[in-house]
C-alpha positions as a LaTeX table, in Angstrom:
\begin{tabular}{lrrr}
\hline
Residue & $x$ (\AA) & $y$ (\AA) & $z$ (\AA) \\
\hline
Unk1 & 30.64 & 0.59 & $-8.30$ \\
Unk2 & 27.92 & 0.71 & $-5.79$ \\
Unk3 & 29.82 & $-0.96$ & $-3.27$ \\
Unk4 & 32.01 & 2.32 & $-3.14$ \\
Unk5 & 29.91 & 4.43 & $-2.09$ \\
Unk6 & 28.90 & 5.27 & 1.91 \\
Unk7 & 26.07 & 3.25 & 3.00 \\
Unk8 & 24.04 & 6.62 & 4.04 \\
Unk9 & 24.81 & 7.51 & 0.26 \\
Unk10 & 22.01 & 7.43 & $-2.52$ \\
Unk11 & 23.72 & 6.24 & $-5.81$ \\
Unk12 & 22.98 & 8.66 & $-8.73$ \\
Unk13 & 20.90 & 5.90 & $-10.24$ \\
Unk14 & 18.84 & 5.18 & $-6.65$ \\
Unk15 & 18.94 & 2.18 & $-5.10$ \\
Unk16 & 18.03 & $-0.92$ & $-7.28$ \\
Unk17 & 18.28 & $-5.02$ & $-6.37$ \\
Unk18 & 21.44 & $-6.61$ & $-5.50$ \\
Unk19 & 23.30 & $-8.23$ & $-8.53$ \\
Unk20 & 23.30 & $-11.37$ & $-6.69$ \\
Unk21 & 20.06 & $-11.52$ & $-4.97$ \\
Unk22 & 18.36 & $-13.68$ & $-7.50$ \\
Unk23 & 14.83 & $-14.60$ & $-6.86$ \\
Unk24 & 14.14 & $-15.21$ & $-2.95$ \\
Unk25 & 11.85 & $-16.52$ & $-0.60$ \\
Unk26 & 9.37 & $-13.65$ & $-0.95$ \\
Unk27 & 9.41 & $-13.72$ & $-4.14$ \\
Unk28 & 8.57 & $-18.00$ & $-4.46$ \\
Unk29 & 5.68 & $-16.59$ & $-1.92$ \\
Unk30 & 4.15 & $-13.94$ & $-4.12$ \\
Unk31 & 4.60 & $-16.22$ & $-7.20$ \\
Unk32 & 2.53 & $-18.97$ & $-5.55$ \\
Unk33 & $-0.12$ & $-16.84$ & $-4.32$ \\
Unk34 & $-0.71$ & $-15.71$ & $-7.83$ \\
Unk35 & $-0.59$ & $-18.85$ & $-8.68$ \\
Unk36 & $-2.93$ & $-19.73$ & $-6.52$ \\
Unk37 & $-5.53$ & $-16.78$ & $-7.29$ \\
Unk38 & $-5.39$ & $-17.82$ & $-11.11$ \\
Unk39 & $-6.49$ & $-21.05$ & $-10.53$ \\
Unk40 & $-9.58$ & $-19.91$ & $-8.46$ \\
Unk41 & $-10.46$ & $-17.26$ & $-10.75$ \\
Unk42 & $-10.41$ & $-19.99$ & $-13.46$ \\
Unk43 & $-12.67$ & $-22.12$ & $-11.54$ \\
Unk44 & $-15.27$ & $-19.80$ & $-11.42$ \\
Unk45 & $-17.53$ & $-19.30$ & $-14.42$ \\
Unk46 & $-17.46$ & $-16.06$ & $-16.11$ \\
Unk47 & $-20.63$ & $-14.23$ & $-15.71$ \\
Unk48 & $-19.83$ & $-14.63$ & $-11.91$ \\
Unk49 & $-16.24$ & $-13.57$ & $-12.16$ \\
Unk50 & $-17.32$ & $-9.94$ & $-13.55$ \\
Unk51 & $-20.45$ & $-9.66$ & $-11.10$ \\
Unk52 & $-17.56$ & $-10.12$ & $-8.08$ \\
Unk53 & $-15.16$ & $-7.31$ & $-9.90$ \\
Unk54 & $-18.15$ & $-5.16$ & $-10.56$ \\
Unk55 & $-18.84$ & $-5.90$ & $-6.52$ \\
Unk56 & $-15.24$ & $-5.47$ & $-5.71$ \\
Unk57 & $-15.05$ & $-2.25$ & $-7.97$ \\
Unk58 & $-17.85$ & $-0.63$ & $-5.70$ \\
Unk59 & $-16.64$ & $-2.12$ & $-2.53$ \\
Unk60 & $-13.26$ & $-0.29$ & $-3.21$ \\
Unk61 & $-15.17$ & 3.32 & $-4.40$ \\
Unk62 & $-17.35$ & 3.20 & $-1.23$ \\
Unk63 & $-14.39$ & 2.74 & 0.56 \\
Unk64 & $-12.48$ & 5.49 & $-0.97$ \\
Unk65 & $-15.53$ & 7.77 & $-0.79$ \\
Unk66 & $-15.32$ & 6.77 & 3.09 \\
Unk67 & $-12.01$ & 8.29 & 3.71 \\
Unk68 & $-12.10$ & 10.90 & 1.76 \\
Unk69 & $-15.01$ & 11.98 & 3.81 \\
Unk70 & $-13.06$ & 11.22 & 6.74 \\
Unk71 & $-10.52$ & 13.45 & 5.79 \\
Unk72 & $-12.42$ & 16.12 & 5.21 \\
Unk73 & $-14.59$ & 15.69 & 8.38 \\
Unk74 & $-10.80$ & 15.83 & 10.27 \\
Unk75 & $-9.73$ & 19.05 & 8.48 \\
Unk76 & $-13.15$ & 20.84 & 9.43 \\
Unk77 & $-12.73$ & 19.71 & 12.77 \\
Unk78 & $-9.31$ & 21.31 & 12.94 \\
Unk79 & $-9.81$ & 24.15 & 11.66 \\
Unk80 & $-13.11$ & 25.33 & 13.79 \\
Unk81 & $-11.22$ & 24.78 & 17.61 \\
Unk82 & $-8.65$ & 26.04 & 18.80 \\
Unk83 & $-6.70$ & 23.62 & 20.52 \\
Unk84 & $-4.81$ & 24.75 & 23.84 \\
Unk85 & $-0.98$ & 24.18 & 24.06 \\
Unk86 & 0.19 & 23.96 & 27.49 \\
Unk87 & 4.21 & 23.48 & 28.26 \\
Unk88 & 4.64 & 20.34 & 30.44 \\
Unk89 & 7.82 & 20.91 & 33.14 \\
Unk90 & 10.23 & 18.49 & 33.16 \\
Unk91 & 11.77 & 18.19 & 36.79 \\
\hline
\end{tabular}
């Protein structure tokens, strides 16, 4: 039924994976890197596993608490000047 409609044309249901697409390339990719990540985590004993989430956790937060104040910084900044708009001619 999907294959009726326009291709510009949102189905009612949005737009979902093909019936026939099956599992591709990216997906084999993905599943191996998981893979991959498993067996690493598993090689590494436990009380160091949560001390490098616990580091990774804060990593993240600082990171976060880095844009945010970026952000904010930018929306100060553009609200204190006034910037000048000039027309460029076009000959």
């Amino acid at each position: 039924m999907d294959s009726e409609l326009p291709e510009d044309k949102v189905p009612p249901r949005g737009w979902g994976p093909r019936a026939d697409a099956g599992h591709g390339a990216g997906d084999a990719d993905g599943d191996n890197t998981r893979q991959l990540l498993e067996q690493l985590l598993g090689m590494i004993p436990d009380d160091l596993r949560l001390r490098l989430v616990e580091a990774l956790r804060q990593l993240l937060e600082s990171l976060r608490a880095l844009i945010e104040w970026c952000v904010a910084w930018l929306e100060r900044r553009g609200a204190s000047t006034d910037v000048e708009v000039r027309d460029i001619p076009i000959l």
